[in-house]
C-alpha positions as CSV (number, residue, x, y, z in Angstrom):
1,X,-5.0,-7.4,18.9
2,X,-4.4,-4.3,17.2
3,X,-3.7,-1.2,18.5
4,X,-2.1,-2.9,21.1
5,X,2.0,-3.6,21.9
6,X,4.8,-2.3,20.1
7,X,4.9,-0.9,16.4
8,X,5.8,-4.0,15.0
9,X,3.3,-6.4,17.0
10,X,0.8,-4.2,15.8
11,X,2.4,-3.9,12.3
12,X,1.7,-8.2,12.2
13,X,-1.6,-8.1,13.1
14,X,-2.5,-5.7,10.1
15,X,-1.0,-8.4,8.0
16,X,-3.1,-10.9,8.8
17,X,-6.2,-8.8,9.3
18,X,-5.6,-7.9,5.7
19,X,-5.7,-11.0,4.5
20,X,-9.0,-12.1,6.4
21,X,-10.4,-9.0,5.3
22,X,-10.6,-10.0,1.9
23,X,-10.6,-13.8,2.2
24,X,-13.8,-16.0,2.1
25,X,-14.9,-19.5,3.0
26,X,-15.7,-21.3,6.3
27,X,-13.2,-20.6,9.8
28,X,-10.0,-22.6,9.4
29,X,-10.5,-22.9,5.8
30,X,-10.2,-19.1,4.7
31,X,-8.5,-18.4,1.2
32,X,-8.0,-15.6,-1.5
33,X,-9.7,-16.6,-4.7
34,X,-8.8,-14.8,-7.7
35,X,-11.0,-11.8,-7.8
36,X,-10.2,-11.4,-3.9
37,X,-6.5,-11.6,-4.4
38,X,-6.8,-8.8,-6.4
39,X,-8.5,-6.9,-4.8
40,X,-6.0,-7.1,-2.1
41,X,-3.5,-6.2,-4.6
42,X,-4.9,-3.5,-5.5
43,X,-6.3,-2.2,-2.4
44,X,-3.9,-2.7,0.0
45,X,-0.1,-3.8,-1.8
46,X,-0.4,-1.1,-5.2
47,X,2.8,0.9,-3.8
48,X,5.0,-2.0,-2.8
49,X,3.9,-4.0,-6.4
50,X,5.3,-1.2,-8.4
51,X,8.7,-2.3,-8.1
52,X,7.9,-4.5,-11.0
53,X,4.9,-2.8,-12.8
54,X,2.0,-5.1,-14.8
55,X,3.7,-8.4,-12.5
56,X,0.6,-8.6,-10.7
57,X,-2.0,-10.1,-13.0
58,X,-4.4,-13.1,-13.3
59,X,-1.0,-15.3,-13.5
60,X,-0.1,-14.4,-10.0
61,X,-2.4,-16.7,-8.0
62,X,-1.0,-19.4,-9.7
63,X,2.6,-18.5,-8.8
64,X,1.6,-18.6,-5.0
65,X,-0.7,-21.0,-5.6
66,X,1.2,-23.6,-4.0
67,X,-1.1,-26.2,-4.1
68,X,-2.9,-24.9,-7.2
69,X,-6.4,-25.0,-6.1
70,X,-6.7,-21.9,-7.7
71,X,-7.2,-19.9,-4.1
72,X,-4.1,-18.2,-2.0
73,X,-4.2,-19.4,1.2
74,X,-3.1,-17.3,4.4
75,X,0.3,-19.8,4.3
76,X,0.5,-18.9,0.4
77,X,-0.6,-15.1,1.4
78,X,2.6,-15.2,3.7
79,X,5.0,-16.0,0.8
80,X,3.9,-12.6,-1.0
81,X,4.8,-10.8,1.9
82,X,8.1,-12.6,3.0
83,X,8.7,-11.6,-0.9
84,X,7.8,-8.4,-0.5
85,X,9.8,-7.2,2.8
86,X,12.4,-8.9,1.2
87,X,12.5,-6.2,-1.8
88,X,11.9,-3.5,0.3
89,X,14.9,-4.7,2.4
90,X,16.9,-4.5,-1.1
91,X,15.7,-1.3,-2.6
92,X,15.7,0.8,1.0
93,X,18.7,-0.8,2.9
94,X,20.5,-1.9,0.0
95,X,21.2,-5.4,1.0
């Protein structure tokens, strides 16, 4: 749980408590729908999203949308962020 283990451990489990924070529908079944996604965006990812300002809009659940039923799923929700420690790897350790 949270607030438990090392930095990083704990650094995981705001990832996915983020996501289930903001996603809807029944256990096992979770997902982001648009307005949620968002939301999330907005809320929680507005300083990393920058890097690339006005790429974040409507269109953006469809580019995760993996399986296009218009809903981001935690798997789909995982992409963003493999995408996104992947630019912060570029722009801060210039990799």
């Amino acid at each position: 749980t949270a607030g438990e283990g090392s930095e990083l451990e704990q650094g995981l489990c705001v990832i996915v408590d983020s996501f289930y924070r903001y996603a809807e529908g029944p256990p096992g079944a979770k997902a982001l729908d648009q307005a949620a996604f968002q939301n999330l965006l907005s809320n929680e990812l507005s300083h990393q999203l920058t890097v690339r300002p006005g790429y974040w809009h409507p269109k953006a659940t469809r580019k995760l949308d993996a399986n296009k039923d218009q809903k981001i799923s935690f798997d789909e929700y995982w992409q963003l962020i493999a995408w996104i420690c992947q630019v912060i790897r570029h722009r801060d350790y210039n990799e």
